[in-house]
C-alpha positions in Angstrom: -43.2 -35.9 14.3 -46.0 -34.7 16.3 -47.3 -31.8 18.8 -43.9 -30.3 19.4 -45.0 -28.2 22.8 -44.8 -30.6 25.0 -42.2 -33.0 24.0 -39.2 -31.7 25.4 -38.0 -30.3 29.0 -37.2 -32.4 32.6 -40.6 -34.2 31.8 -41.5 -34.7 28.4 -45.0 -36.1 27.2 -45.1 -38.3 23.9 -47.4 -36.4 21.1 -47.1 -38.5 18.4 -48.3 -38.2 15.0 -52.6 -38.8 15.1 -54.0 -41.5 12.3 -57.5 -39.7 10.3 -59.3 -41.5 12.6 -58.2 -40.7 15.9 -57.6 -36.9 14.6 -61.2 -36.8 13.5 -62.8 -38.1 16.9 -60.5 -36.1 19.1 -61.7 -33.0 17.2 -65.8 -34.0 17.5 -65.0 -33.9 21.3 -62.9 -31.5 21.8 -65.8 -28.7 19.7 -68.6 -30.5 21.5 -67.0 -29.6 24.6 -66.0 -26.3 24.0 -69.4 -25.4 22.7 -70.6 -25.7 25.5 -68.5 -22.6 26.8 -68.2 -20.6 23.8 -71.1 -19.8 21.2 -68.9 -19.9 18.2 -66.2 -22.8 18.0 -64.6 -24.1 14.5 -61.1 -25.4 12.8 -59.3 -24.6 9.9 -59.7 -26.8 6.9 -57.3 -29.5 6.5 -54.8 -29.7 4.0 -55.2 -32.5 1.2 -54.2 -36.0 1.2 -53.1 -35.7 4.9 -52.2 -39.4 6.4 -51.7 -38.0 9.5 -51.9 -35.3 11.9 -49.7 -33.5 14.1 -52.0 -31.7 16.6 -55.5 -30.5 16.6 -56.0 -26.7 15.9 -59.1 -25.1 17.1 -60.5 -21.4 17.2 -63.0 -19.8 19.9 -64.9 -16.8 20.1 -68.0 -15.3 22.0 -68.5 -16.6 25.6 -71.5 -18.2 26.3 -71.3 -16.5 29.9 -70.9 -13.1 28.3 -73.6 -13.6 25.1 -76.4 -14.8 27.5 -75.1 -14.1 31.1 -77.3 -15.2 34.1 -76.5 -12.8 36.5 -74.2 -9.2 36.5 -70.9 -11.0 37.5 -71.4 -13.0 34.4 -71.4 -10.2 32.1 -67.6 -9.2 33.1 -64.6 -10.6 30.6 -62.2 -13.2 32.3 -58.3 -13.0 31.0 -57.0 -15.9 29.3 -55.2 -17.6 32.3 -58.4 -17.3 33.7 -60.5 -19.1 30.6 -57.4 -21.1 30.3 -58.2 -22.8 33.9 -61.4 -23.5 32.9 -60.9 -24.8 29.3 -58.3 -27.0 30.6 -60.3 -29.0 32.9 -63.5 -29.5 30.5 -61.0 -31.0 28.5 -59.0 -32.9 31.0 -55.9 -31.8 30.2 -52.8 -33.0 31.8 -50.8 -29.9 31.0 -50.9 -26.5 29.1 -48.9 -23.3 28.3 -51.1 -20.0 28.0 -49.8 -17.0 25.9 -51.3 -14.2 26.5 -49.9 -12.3 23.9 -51.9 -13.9 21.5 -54.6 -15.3 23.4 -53.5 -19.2 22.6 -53.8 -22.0 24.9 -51.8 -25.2 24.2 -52.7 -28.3 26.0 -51.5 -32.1 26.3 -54.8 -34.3 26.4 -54.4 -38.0 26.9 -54.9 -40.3 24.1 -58.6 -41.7 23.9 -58.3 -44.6 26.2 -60.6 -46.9 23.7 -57.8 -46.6 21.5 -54.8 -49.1 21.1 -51.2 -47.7 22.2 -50.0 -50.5 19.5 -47.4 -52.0 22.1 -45.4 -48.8 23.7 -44.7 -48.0 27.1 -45.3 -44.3 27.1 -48.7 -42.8 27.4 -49.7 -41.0 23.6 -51.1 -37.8 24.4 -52.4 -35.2 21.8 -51.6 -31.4 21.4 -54.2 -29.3 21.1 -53.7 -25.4 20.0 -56.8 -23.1 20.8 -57.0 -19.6 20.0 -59.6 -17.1 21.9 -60.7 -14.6 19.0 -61.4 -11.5 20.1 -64.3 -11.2 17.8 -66.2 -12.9 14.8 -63.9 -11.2 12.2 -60.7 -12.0 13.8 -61.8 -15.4 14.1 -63.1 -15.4 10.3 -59.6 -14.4 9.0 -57.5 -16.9 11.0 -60.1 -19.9 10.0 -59.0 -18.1 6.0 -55.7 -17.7 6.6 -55.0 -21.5 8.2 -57.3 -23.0 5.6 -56.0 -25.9 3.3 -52.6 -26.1 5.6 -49.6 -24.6 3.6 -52.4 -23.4 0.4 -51.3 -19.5 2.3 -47.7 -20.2 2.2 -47.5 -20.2 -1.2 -49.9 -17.7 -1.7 -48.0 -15.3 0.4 -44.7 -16.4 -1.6 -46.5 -15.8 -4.7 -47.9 -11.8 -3.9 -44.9 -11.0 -1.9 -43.1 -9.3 -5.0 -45.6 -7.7 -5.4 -45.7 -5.7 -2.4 -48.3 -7.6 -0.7 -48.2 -9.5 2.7 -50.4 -11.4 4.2 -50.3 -12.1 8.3 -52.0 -12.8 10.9 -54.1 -10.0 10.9 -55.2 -9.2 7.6 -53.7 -8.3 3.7 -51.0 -5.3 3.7 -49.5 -3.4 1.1 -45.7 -2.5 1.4 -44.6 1.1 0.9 -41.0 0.3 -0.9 -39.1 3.1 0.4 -39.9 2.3 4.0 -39.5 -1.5 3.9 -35.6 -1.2 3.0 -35.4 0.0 6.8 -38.4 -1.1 8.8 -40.9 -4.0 7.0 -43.5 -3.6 10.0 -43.6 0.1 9.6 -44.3 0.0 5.9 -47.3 -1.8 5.6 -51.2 -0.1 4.6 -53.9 -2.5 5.5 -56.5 -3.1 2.6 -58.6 -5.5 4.2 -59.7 -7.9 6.7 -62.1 -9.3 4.9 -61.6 -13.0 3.1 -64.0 -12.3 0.5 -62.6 -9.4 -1.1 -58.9 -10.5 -0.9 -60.0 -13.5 -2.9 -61.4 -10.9 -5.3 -58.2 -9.2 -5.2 -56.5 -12.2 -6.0 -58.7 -13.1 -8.8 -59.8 -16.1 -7.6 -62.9 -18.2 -7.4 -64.8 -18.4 -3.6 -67.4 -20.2 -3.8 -66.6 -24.3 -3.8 -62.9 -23.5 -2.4 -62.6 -23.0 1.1 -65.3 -24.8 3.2 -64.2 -28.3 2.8 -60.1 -30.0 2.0 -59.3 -30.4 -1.7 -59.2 -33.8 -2.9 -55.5 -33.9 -3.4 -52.5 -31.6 -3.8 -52.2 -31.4 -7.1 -56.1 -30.0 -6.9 -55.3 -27.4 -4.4 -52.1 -26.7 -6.7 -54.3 -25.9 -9.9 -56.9 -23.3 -7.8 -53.7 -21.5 -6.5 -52.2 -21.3 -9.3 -55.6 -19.2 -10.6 -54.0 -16.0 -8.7 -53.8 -13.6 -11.1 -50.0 -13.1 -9.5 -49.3 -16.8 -10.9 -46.7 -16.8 -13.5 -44.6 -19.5 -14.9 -40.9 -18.0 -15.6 -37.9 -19.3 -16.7 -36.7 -20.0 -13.4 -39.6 -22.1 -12.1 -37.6 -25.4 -12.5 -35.9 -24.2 -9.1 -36.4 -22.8 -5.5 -36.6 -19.0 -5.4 -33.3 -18.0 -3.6 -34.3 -14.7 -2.6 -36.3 -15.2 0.6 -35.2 -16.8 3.6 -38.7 -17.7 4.6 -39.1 -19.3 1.2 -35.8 -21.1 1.9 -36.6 -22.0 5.0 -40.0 -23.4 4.1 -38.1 -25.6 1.4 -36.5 -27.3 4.1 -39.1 -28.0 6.4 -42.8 -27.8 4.6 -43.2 -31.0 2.2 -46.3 -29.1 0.4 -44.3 -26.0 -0.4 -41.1 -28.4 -2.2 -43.4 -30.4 -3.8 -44.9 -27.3 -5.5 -41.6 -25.7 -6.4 -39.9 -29.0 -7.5 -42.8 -30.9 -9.0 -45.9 -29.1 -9.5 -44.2 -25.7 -11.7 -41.6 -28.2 -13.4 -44.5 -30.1 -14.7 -46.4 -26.7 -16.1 -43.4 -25.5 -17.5 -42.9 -28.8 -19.2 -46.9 -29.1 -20.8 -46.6 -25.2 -21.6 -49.4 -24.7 -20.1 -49.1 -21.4 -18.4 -47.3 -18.5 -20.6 -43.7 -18.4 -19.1 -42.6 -15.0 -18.3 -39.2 -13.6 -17.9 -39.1 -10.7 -15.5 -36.2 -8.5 -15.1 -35.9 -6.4 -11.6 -37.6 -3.0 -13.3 -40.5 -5.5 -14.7 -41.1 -6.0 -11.2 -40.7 -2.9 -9.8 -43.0 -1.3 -12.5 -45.9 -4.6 -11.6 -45.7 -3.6 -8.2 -46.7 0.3 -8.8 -49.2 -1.1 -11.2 -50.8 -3.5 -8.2 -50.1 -0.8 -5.8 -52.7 1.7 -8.0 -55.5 -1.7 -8.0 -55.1 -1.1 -4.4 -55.5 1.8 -4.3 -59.0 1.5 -6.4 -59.9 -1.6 -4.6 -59.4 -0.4 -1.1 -59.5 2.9 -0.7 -56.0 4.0 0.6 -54.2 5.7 -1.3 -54.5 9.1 1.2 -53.7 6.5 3.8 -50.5 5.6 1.9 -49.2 8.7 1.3 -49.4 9.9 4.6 -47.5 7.2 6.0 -44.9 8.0 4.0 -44.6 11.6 4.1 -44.6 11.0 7.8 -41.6 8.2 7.7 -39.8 11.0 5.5 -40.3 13.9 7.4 -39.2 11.4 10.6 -35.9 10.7 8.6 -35.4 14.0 7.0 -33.2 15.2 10.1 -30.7 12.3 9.7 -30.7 13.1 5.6 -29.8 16.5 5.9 -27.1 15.5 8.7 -25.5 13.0 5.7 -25.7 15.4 3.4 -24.6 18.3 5.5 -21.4 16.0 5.8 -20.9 14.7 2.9 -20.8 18.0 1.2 -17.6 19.0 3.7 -14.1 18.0 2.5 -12.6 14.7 5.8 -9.2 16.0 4.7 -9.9 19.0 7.8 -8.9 19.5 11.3 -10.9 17.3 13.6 -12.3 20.4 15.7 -11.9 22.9 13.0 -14.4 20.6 11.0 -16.3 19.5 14.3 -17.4 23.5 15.0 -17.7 24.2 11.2 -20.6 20.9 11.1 -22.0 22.8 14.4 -22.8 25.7 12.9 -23.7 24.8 9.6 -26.7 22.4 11.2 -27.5 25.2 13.1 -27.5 27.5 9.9 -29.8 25.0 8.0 -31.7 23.0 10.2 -32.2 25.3 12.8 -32.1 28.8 11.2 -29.7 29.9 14.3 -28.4 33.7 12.8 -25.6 34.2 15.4 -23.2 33.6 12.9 -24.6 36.2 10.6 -26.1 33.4 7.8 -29.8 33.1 6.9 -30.7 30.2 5.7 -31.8 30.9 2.2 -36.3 30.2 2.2 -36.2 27.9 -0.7 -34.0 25.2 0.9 -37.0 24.1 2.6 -41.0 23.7 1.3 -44.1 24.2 2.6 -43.9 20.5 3.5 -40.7 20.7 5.4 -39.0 18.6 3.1 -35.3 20.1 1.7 -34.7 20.6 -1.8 -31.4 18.2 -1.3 -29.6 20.0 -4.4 -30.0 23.6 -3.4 -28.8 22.2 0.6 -25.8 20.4 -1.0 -24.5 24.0 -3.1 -25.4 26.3 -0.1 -22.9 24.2 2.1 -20.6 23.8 -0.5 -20.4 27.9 -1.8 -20.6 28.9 2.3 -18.4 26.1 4.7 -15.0 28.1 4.4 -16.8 31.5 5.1 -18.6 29.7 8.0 -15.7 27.4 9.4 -13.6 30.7 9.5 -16.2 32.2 11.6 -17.6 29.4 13.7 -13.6 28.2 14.7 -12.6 31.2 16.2 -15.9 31.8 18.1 -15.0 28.2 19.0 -11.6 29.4 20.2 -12.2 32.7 21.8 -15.1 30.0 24.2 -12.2 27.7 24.7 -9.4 30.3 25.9 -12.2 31.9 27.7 -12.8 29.0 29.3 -9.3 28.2 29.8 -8.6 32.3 31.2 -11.6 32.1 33.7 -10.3 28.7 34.7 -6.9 29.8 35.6 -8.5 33.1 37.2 -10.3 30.6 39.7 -7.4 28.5 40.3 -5.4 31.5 41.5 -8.3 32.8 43.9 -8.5 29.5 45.4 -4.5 28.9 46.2 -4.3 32.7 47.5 -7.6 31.8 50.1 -5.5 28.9 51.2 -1.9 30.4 51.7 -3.8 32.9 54.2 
């Protein structure tokens, strides 16, 4: 398996699998090209023992034309199809595919022609995946978060219990209560910053992430430093509660090889303490890492705005449930559909036409409801109110039904004259 971008459609290009060598020399050129367009040009490093390579992933930022323009119209951004054009023929690319959602570029670039195609008929050509960074910090986190190939995959499966997530843009902390419904909405950012998620983490920087680790089982050993590392009782198998952790079991070598080899084989030399964590362990960890964050990062005001805002978003919908819930099914469907009417009103909008105020303390100064004091109002007042609201109800119907008729009657006495 290779470059996967190009290989399938009316006319598919062959992007096999590169050897070291030809990865290695591809790469030189490809950087000493680009550097001539952009000031700052670099790849993430490679993952251990790698025999091969699938495509060549390279990150950008900084224009030369815009850091040291020669004239006016030099100084003004270009889009990405735009640098796309331009980054495609330096590199004599044969194809590419420009997102400009995320500023990528993917491109098919023959095979070096000094090289062997070892007896096949198709032309080898080479996928290579560049990303335009939007700035030196962006382009710092992506080179930390692609580092050492899958060494984030199992970092992220690793912190995730503990309500931490690490993406594409930087390290997030997980409100719980707003995660159950929306995971994107529920996430704080602590930082953007490599260094001080490492310190986070507990684990070394210095020696770690500028060059591959020697092997796996090396890479293995400094992950397993994360002060979120713990050996428990059911390390012997895959985790079964993630479908991204299931899914990387079934396609990333690295990540079964750490699951099936590499934690069998600590829990065998008792080399880690093996812990047993029961579902309210974890849930009290998780405040207890929430608070570090809050120390580490400043944003625990953050936080709890968030989710006083998500609340007071979905407060409406709660007080509907409850306003429901609290009224017996068993009624008639329009006695009960005027008596919810009116009772939403009563509460939610303090409407007085029925003659009910909605009693001050249902509500704080917060807008929140006290759900307790909402349930018993409905529950002491919906007969009272039902008997009320229904023939208000009624007398609009028959009103409506009387004025109806009246208009009917006008209208066949115009026509019979």
């Amino acid at each position: 398996m290779g470059g996967s971008m190009f290989s399938s459609g009316n006319d598919p290009l062959h992007t096999p699998r590169m050897p070291p060598h030809i990865y290695h020399h591809v790469k030189a050129a490809c950087h000493a090209t680009l550097r001539t367009m952009f000031v700052c040009v670099a790849g993430p490093v490679e993952g251990p023992e790698k025999e091969d390579y699938g495509d060549l992933d390279i990150l950008v930022a900084m224009e030369t034309r815009l850091v040291f323009p020669t004239s006016p119209r030099r100084c003004i951004p270009r889009g990405v199809e735009e640098l796309a054009a331009d980054i495609k023929a330096a590199l004599n690319a044969e194809r590419s595919i420009v997102n400009p959602c995320n500023n990528s570029i993917h491109l098919a670039i023959p095979w070096p022609k000094d090289e062997p195609q070892l007896g096949e008929d198709r032309q080898r050509h080479i996928q290579v995946d560049i990303c335009i960074c939007k700035n030196m910090d962006q382009m710092f986190w992506a080179l930390f978060k692609s580092a050492h190939g899958d060494a984030w995959t199992l970092l992220g499966s690793m912190i995730r219990p503990f309500g931490l997530t690490a993406d594409d843009e930087g390290l997030w902390l997980r409100i719980p209560e707003i995660e159950k419904l929306d995971r994107k909405k529920s996430r704080v950012l602590l930082t953007t910053d490599p260094v001080e998620v490492l310190h986070f983490l507990g684990m070394q920087v210095e020696g770690y992430w500028s060059e591959p680790f020697p092997t796996v089982d090396a890479m293995f050993n400094y992950i397993a430093t994360c002060r979120f590392f713990t050996v428990n009782e059911s390390s012997s198998g895959p985790p079964q509660d993630n479908s991204s952790t299931k899914r990387n079991l079934k396609t990333r070598p690295i990540f079964r090889k750490w699951f099936y080899d590499f934690l069998p084989r600590l829990r065998a030399d008792d080399r880690f303490e093996q812990q047993c964590q029961s579902v309210s362990g974890i849930n009290d960890l998780r405040v207890h890492v929430r608070d570090e964050a809050f120390r580490a990062f400043n944003v625990e005001p953050i936080y709890w705005a968030q989710l006083k805002d998500w609340r007071l978003k979905k407060e409406p919908e709660a007080v509907k449930n409850l306003i429901k819930s609290a009224i017996p099914n068993d009624l008639d469907p329009q006695y009960r559909g005027s008596l919810l009417s009116a009772i939403k009103k009563i509460i939610m909008e303090d409407n007085r036409e029925l003659g009910w105020l909605r009693p001050i303390s249902l509500r704080d100064d917060e807008g929140f409801y006290d759900k307790d004091m909402t349930r018993a109002f409905v529950e002491e007042n919906w007969e009272a109110i039902g008997k009320v609201a229904f023939k208000k109800y009624s007398d609009a119907y028959y009103a409506g039904l009387q004025s109806k008729k009246l208009k009917n009657a006008h209208g066949t006495a115009i026509q019979s004259q």
